[in-house]
N, C-alpha and C positions, 0 to 999 in steps of 0.2 A: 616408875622404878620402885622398886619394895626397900623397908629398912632391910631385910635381911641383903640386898647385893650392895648396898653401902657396906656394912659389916662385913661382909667378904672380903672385897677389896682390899679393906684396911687389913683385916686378919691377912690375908695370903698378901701381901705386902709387908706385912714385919715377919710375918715368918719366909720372906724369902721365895715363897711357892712359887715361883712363875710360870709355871705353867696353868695351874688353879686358877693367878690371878687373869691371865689371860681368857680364860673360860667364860670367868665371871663376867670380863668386860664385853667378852661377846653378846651375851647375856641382855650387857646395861644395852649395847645398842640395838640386836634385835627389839627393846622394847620400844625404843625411840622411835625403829623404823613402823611398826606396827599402830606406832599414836601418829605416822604421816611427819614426821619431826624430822627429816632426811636430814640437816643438814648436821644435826650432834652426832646424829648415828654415822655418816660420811665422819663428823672430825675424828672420832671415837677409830673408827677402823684405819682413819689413816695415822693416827699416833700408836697403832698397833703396829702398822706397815711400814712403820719407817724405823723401826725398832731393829738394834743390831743384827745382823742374821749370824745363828754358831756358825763356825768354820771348824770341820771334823779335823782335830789334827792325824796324820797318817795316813789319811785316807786315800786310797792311791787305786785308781781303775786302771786298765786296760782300754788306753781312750779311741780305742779303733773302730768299733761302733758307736761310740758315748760322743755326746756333745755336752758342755757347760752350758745352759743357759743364767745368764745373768736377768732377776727376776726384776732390778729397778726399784725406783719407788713408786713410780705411775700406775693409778686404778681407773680402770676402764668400768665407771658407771653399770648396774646390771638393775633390773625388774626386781619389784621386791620377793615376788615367789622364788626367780632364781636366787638372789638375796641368801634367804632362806635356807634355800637345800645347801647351799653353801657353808652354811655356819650349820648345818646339822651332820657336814660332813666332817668338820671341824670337831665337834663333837664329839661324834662318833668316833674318831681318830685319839681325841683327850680321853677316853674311858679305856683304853687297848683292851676289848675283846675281840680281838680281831677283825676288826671290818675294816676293810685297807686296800679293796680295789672297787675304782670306780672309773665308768666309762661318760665322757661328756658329749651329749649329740647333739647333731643341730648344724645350719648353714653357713657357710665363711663367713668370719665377721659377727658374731653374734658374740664374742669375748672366750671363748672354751679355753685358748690354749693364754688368755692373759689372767681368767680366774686362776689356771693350776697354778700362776707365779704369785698373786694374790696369798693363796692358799700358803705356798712356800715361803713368803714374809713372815706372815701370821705365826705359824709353827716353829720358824728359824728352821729351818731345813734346806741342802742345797738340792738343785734339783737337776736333773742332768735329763736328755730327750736320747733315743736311740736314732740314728740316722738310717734307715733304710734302704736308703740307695748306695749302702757300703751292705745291705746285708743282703738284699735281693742278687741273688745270680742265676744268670743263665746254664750255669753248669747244673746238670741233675744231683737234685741234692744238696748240693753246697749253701742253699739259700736256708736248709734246714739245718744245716750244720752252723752256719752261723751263729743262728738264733739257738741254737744250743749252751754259742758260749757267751754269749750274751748273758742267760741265765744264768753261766756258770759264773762271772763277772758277780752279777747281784749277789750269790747267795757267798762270795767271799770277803763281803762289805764287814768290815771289821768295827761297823758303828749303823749297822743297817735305821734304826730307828731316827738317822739325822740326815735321810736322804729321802726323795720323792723322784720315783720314775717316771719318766712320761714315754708314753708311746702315739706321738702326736698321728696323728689322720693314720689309725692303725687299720684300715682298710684295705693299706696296700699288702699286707700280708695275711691278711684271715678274712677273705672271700670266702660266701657260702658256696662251700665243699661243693651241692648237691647241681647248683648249676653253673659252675665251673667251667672253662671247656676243656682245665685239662684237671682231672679231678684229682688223678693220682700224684700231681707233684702236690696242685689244692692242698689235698686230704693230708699229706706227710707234714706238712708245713703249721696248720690248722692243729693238726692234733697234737702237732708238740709245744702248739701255744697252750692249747690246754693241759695238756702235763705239766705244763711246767709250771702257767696257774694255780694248780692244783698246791702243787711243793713249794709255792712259796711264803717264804720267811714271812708271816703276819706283823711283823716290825715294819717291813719296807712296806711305802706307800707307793701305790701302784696306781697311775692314772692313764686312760686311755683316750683318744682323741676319736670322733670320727663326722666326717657330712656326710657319709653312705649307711646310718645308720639300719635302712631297711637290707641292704645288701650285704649284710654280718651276718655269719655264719650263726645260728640259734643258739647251737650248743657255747657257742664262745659268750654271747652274753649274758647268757645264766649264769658262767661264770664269777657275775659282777655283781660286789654286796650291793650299790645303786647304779641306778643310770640319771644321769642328770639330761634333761632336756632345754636345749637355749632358745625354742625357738619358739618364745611364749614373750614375744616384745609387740603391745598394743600400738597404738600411733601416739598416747598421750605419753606412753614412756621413752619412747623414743625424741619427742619433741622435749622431754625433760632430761635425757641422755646428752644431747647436742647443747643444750646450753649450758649441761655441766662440763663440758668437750671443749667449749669457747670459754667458759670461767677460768679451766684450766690453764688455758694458753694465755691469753689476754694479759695476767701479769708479765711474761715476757717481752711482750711491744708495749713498750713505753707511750708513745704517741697514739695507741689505737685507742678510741673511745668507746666507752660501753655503751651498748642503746639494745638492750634485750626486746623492748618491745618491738621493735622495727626486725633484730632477730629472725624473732619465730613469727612475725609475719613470713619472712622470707621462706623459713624453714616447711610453712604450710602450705606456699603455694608448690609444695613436692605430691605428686600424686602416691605415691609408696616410698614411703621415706625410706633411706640405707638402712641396716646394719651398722652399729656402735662403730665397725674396722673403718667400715668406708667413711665415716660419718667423720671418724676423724682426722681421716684424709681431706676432704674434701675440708674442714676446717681449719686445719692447719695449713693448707699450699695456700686457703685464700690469706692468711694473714701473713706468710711468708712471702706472698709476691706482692704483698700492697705498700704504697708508696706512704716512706713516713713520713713525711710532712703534710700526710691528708689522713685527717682524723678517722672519718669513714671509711675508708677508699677498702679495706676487706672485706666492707658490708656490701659494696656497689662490686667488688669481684666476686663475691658468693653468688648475687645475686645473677649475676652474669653466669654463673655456672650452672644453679637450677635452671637458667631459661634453657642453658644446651641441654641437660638433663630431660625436660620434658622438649625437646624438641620445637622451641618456642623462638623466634628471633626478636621477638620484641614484647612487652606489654605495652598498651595506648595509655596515655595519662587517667582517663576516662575506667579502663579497666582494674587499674591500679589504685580508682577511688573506691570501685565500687568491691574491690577485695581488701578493704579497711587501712589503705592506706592514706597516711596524713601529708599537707603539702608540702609540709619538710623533711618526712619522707622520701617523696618522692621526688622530693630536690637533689637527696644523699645520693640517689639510687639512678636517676639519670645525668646529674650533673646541669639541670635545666633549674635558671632560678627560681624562687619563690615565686614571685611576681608574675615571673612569664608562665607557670605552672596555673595562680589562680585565675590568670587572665583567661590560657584555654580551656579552664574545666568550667568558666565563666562561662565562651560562646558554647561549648554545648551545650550548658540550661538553656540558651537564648533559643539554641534551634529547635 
């Protein structure tokens, strides 16, 4: 970190800036993350996220298409490249020359629709999603009629710069036109997304969701000042994902013990590890259904669930050694004692 972002800090801190100083601290933690230091940079973004959010007074939709989403304080771990585009969009958003739509792509569960609430912390903005299955109709036409006043909704935002739109899995409405099978509803539909792209208010933050990225219409994504892409998660990020997933939760159960290295043993006998979504499914139900008066007993449910995962009924003691597991270990994890563990891994040297 440089003296000049100390000196920031404290300048846009007595004068009040906050928005400045916000910028700035993004700043202090991109540096952190960049020296591999995750964990300031992690505290740093989460005493940004858990910062008041404005509440626009007056502000009043038409909540017929519109849903509130409540953004939370929970951050779903990301890559540091996505990291990155993240705080550059952020940025980008703190300078207002207009760059204020952006589309997030990439496959279920890779975080797109938990970074937008992220994002909505950070800024204090509320953030509200369009629901599509109130705008989609069968009637000819009506589906573009809708989304007409949907538009008309945003552009009468009496505080537009203190809201962020999401148009989550925007896929279902801007199909490319060209191979459609019905092109002319497509095409009607399509083009008054981009109209109305076009007109909108550079104040509102505009964000778009999709996991059909190759099947978006071209013209619609040029649209968009970026496109962020999620699906740039190595194995080693991922195995660093999940045990921030389990840090998380782990203060909640009182009686579950930590044993990280036993962990992501577990976590690597996964041949394709999830997605951050699933990942935190999958570690949450095990610590929800484990019994608390057995200290382990989430690590021996986990474990139980990668075997169903890969289609596995059992590991043998013997294989369990030879995938770096230790014999208290593997005591946690079958419920078979010490003793009787070294005894059998005992006659197999013998044979």
């Amino acid at each position: 970190m440089k003296k000049k972002n100390l000196i920031n800090l404290i300048r846009y801190h007595e004068e009040k800036n906050e928005m400045a100083f916000r910028t700035e601290a993004l700043e202090v933690a991109k540096y952190f993350y960049d020296k591999g230091d995750n964990l300031v940079a992690d505290y740093i973004m989460g005493l940004l996220s858990d910062a008041n959010v404005f509440i626009p007074q007056g502000e009043k939709f038409n909540m017929e298409f519109f849903q509130k989403i409540e953004i939370g304080n929970t951050r779903l771990p990301l890559p540091s490249e996505i990291t990155n585009d993240i705080y550059g969009i952020i940025n980008a958003i703190n300078h207002n020359v207009g760059v204020n739509k952006f589309l997030f792509e990439g496959p279920p569960g890779t975080g797109k629709t938990e970074s937008v609430k992220q994002i909505a912390r950070i800024l204090s903005r509320e953030l509200f999603s369009v629901d599509f299955n109130l705008i989609i109709d069968s009637k000819m036409g009506q589906t573009q009629k809708n989304l007409s006043e949907v538009f008309t909704e945003i552009k009468m935002l009496p505080n537009p710069d203190k809201i962020i739109i999401l148009f989550d899995e925007i896929d279902a409405i801007a199909m490319d036109r060209v191979n459609s099978r019905d092109i002319r509803e497509m095409g009607r539909v399509t083009s008054s997304i981009l109209k109305e792209l076009d007109n909108l208010d550079a104040r509102v933050l505009f964000i778009a969701t999709t996991n059909l990225y190759k099947n978006l219409d071209k013209a619609l994504t040029r649209r968009f000042d970026a496109i962020v892409n999620f699906d740039r998660y190595t194995r080693d990020d991922l195995l660093d994902i999940s045990e921030a997933i389990l840090n998380d939760y782990l203060p909640r159960f009182e009686k579950a013990a930590r044993d990280i290295k036993l962990f992501r043993k577990i976590m690597n006998l996964i041949t394709n590890i999830p997605y951050p979504g699933e990942l935190k499914n999958v570690i949450k139900t095990s610590l929800a259904f484990s019994d608390p008066n057995s200290d382990f007993d989430y690590l021996k449910r986990l474990y139980s669930a990668v075997l169903l995962r890969e289609n596995i009924k059992e590991y043998n003691i013997l294989e369990l050694k030879d995938k770096g597991f230790t014999v208290r270990d593997i005591e946690k994890l079958t419920g078979i004692p010490k003793s009787n563990v070294s005894r059998k891994l005992k006659e197999y040297d013998d044979e």
